[in-house]
Backbone as a ProteinNet text record, in pm:
[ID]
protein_1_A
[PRIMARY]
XXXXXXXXXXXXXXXXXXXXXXXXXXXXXXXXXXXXXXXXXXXXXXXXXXXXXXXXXXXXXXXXXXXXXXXXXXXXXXXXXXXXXXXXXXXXXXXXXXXXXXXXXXXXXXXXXXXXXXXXXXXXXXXX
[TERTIARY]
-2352.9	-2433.9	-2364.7	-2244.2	-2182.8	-2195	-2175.1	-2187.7	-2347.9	-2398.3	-2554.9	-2574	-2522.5	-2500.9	-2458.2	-2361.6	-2333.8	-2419.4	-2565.2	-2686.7	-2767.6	-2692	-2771.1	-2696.9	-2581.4	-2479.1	-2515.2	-2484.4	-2517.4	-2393.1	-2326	-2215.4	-2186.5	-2298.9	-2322	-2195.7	-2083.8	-1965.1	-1848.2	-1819.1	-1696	-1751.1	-1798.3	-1918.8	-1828	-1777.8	-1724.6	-1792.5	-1859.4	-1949.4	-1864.7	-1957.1	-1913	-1985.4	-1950.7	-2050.3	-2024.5	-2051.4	-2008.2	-2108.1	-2001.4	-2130.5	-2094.5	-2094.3	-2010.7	-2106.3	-1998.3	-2037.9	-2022.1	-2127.3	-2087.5	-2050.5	-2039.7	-2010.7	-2144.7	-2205.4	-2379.3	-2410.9	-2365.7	-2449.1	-2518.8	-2529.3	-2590.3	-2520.7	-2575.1	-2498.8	-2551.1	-2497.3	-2512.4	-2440.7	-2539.3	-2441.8	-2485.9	-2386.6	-2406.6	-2322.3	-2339.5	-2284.4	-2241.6	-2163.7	-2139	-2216.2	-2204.5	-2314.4	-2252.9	-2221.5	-2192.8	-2284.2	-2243	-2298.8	-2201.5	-2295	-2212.6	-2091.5	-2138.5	-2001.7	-1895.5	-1897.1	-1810.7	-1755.3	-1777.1	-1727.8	-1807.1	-1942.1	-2087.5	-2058.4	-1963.9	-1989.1	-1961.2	-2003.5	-1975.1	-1940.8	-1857.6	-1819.9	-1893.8	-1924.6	-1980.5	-1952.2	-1836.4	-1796.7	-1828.9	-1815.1	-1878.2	-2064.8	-2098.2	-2272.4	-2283.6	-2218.7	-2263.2	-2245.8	-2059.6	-2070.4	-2170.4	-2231	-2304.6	-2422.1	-2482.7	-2617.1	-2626.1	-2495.5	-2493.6	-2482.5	-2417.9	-2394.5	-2530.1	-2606.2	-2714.9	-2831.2	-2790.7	-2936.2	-2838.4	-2744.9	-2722.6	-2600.6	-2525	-2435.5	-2269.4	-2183.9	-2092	-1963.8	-1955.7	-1864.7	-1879.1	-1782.2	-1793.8	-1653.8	-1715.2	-1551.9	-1504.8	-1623.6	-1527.4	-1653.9	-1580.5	-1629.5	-1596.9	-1663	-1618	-1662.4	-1566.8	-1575.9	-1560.4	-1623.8	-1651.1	-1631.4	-1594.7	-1624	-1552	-1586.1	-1567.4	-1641.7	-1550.8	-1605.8	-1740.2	-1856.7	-2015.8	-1997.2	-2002.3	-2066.4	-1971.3	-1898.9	-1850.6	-1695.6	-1706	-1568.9	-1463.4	-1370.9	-1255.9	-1108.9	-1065.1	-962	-988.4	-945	-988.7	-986.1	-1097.2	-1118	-1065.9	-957.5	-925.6	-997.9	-1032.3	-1079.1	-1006.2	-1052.3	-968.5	-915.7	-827.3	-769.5	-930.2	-1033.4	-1085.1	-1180.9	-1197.7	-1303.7	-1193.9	-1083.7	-989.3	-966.1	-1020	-1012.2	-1109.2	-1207.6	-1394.5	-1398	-1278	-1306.8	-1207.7	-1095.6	-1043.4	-1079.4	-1189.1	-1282.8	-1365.4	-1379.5	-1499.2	-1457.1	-1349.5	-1267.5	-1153.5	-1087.8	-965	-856.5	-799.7	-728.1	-629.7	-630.7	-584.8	-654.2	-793.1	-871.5	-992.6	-1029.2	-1089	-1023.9	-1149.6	-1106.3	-1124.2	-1083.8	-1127.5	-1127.3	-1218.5	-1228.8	-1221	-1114.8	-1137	-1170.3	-1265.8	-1321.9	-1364.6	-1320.4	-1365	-1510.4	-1507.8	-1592.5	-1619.2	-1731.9	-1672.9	-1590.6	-1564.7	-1380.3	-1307.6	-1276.2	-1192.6	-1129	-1087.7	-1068.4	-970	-931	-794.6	-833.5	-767.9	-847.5	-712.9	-758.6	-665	-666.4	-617.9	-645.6	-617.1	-694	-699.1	-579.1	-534.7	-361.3	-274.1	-331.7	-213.2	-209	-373.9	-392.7	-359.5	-367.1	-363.3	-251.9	-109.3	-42.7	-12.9	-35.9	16.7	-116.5	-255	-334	-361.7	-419.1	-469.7	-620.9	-650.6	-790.6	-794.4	-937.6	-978.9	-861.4	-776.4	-665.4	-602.3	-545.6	-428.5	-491.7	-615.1	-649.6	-726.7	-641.6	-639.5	-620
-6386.2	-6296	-6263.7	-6277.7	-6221.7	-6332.4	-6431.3	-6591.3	-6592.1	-6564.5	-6558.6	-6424.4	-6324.4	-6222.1	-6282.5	-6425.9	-6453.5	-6462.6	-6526.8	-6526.9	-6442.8	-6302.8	-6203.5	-6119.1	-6178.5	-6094.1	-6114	-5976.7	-6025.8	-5981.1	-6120.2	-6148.5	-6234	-6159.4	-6251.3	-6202.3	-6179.1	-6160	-6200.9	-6179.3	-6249.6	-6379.1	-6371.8	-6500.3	-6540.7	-6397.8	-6367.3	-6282.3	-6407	-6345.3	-6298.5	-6161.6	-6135.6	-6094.9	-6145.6	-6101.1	-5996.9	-5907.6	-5874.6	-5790.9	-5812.7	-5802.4	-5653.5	-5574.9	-5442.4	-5438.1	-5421.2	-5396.9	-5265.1	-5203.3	-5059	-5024.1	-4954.7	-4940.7	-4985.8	-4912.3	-4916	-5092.5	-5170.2	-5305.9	-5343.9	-5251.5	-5258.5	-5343.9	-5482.1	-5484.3	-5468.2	-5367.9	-5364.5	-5454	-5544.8	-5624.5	-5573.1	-5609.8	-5587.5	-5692.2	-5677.6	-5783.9	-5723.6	-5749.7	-5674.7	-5689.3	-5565.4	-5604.8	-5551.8	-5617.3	-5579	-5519.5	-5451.8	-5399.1	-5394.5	-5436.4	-5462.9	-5373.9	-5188.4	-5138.3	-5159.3	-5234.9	-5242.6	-5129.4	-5028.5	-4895	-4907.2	-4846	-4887	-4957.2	-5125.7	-5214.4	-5129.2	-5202.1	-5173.9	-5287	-5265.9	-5380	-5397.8	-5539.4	-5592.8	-5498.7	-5444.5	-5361.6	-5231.8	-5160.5	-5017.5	-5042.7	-5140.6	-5125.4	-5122.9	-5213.8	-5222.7	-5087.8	-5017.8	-4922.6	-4762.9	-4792.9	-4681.3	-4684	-4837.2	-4857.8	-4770.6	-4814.2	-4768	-4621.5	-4547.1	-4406.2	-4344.3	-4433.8	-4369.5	-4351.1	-4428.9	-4478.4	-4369.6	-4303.7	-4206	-4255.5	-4380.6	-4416	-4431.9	-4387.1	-4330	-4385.4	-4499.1	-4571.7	-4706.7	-4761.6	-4908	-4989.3	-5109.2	-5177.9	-5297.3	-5357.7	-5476	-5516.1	-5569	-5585.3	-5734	-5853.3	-5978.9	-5959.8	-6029.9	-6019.5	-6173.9	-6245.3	-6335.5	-6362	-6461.1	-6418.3	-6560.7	-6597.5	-6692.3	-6707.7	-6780.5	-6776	-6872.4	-6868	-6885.8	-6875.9	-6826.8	-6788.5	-6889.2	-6965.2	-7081.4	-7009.6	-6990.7	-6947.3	-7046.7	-7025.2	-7104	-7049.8	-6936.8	-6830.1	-6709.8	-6668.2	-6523.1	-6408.5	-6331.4	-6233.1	-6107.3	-6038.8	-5823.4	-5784.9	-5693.7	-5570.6	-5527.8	-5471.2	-5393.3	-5221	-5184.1	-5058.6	-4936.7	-4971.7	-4825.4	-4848.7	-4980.7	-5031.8	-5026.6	-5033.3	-4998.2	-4831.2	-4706.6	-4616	-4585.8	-4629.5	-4591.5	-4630.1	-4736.8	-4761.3	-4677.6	-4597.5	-4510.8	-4380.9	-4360.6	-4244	-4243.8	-4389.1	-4393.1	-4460.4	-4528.8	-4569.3	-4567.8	-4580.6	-4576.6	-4689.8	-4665	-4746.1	-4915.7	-4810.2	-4905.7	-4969.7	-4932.6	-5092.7	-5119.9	-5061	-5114.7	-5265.9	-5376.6	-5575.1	-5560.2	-5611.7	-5681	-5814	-5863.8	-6042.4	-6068	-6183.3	-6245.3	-6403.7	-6444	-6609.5	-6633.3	-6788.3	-6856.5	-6990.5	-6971.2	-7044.2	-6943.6	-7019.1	-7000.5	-7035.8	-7155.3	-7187.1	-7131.1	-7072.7	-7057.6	-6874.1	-6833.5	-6680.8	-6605.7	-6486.4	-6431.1	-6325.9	-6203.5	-6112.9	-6018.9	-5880.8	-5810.9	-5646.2	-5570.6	-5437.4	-5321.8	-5254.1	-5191.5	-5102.7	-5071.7	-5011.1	-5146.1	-5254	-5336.6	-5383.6	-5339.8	-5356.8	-5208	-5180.2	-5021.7	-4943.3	-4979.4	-4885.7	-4744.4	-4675.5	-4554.5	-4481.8	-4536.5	-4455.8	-4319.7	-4261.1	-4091.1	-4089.4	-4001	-4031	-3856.6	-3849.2	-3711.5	-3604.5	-3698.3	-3686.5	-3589.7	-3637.2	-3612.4	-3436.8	-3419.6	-3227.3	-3189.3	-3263.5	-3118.7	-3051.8
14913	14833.1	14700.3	14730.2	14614.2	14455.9	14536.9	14469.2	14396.3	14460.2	14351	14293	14317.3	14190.9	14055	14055.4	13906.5	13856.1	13861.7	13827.9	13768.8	13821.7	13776.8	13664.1	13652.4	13526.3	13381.5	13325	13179.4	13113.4	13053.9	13028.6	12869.4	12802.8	12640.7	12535.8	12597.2	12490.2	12536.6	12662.1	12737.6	12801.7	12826.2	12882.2	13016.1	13083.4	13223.9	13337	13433.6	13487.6	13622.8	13668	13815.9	13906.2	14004	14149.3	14266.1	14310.6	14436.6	14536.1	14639.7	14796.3	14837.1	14840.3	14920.2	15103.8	15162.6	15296.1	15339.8	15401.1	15426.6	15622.2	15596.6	15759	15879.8	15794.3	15898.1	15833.3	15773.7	15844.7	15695.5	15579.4	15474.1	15381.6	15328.1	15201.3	15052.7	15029.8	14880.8	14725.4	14693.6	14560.6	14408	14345	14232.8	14096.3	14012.2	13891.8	13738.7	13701.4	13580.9	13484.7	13362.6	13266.6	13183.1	13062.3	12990.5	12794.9	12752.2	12603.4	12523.4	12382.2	12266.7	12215.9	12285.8	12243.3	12338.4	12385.2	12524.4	12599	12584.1	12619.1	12783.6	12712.4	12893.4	12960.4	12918.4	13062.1	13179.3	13249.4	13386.8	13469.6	13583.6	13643.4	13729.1	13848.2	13937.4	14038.2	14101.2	14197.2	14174.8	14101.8	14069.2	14035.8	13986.9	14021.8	14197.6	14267.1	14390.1	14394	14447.3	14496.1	14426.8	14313.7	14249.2	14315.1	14341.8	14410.4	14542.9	14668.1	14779	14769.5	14735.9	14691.8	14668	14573.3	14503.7	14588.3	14712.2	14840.5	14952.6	14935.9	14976.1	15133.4	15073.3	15191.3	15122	15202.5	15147.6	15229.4	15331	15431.5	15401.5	15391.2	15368.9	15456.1	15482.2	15548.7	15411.2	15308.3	15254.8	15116.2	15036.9	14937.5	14900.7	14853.7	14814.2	14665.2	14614.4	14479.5	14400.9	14304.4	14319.8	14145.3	14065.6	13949.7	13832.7	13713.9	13621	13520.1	13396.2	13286	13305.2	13225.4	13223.8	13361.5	13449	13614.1	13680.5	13667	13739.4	13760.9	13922.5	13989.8	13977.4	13947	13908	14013.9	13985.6	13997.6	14073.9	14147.4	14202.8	14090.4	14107.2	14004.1	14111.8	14053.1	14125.1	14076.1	14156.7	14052.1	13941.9	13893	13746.4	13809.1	13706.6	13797.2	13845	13762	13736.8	13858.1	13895	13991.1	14160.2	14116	14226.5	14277.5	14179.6	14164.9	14245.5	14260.5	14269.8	14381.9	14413.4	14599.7	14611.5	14609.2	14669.7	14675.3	14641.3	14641.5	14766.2	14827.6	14930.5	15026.7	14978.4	15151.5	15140.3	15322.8	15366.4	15328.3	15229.9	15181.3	15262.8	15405.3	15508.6	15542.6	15550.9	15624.6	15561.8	15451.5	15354	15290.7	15305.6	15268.9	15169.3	15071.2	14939.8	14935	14898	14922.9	14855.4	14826.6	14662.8	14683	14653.9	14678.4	14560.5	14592.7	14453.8	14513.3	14629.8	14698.1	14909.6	14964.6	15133.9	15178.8	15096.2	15163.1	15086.4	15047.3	14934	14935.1	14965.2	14981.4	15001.9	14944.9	15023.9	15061.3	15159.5	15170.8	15152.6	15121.9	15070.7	15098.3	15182.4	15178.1	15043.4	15056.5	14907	14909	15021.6	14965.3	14945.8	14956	14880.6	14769.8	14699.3	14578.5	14479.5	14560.5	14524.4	14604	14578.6	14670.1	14697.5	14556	14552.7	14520.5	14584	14501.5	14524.5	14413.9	14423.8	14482.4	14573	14627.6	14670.5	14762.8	14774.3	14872.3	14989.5	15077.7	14939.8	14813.2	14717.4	14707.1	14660.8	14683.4	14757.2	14894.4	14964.7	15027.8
[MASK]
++++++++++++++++++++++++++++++++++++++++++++++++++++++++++++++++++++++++++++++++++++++++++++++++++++++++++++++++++++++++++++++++

């Protein structure tokens, strides 16, 4: 799913597309794709549309996110998240067993827990 989100990215300045699948606890997946605007300030990433979508339909647990991503849509390299999209999942999951998938194909994948992408992060635990 995440892989045909490139399809749906609008990526007319970096011409770096991205895909991703978010899985929530209950069975739902929510995807989303980055989009970017000319002031570049608005983009938004592939991983924060998903997780804004799920949030917004009012679900708030997730186990894993694949993230999928290359210049004109064509996966090459594993795409991370970026720090701020690493931030936005430590707001909504458990750093320990929250996946992050990084594929460049179905064969192709590493999988990664978000405290290892994120070791020291600050989340809702930090106040309170």
């Amino acid at each position: 799913m995440a892989i045909r989100q490139l399809g749906h990215s609008y990526a007319p300045y970096s011409h770096f597309h991205v895909g991703a699948a978010l899985l929530a606890q209950n069975g739902e997946i929510y995807t989303g794709c980055n989009i970017e605007n000319a002031a570049y300030t608005p983009t938004i990433c592939a991983e924060r549309t998903a997780f804004f979508k799920a949030v917004s339909a009012g679900t708030r647990e997730f186990r894993a996110i694949c993230i999928v991503g290359g210049k004109d849509g064509v996966p090459t390299e594993y795409t991370p998240p970026c720090g701020v999209c690493r931030q936005v999942m430590m707001e909504f999951c458990r750093p320990e067993e929250f996946q992050i998938i990084l594929a460049v194909s179905r064969d192709q994948y590493e999988v990664f827990s978000l405290k290892e992408l994120l070791p020291l992060g600050f989340g809702p635990g930090n106040l309170a």
